[in-house]
N, C-alpha and C positions, 0 to 999 in steps of 0.2 A: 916563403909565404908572402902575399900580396898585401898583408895584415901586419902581423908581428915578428917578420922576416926568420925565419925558423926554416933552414934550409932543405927538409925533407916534406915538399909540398907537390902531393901527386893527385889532388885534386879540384876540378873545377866544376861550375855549374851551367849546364848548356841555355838554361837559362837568364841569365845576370845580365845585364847590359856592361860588358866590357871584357877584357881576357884575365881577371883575375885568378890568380892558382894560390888556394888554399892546403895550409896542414890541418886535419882533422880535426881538430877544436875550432879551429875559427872558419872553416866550412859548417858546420854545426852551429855553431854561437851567430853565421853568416844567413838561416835560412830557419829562423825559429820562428818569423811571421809568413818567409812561404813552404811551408815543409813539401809541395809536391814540385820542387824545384826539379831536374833532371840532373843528379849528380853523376861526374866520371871521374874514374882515377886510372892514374897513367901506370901501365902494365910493365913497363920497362920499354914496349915497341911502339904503341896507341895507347889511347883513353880509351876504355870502356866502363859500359856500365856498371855502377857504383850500388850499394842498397844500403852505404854510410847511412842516410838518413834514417832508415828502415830500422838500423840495426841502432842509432844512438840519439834520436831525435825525441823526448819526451812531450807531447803538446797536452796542458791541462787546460780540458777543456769545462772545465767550472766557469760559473756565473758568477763573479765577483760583484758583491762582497760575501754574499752566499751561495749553497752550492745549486745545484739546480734543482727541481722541486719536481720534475718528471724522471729522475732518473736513480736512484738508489746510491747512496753513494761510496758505496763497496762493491759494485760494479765495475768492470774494467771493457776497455773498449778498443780491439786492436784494429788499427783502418791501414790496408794494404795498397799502397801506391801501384798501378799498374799505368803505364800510358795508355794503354792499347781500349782501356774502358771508358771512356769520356762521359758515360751516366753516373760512373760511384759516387760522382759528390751529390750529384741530386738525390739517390736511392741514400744514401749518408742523411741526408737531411732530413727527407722524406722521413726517416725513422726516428725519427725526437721529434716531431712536428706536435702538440699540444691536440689531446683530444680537442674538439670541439663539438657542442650542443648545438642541435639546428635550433633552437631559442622558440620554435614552430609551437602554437598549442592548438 
């Protein structure tokens, strides 16, 4: 590992600016501000793709210092990384966007 030198490290990010090769913890602990990074992990012959993040990435997305005030918060919210979709994060956002009043009388 590129991190904590941990010798069983089969994964990288096609993303990252450099050739670093992660073991599963510190690829995860490496990508918890970009979680739609493009993980792969090496098969024994190639890198292919990974859904590491998919499967161990938790992102809380509360409003600190309180939680958010449009959203219930026993509510759970699973968002699916696909590349091939390049509108999910705006339809993502688009979907928490705060009513608003046209203020019009």
């Amino acid at each position: 590992c590129s991190n904590c030198q941990e010798s069983s490290s089969p994964y990288r990010c096609r993303d990252c600016f450099g050739t670093n090769i992660w073991c599963r913890d510190c690829c995860v602990s490496a990508h918890i501000r970009v979680p739609f990074h493009r993980i792969q992990m090496w098969n024994g012959n190639y890198f292919e793709r990974s859904d590491l993040l998919t499967q161990e990435l938790i992102i809380d997305l509360a409003h600190y210092p309180d939680d958010c005030p449009s959203i219930p918060s026993n509510d759970e919210t699973q968002m699916i990384n696909d590349p091939d979709k390049s509108d999910d994060a705006d339809e993502f956002a688009d979907e928490f966007q705060p009513s608003q009043s046209s203020g019009s009388t």
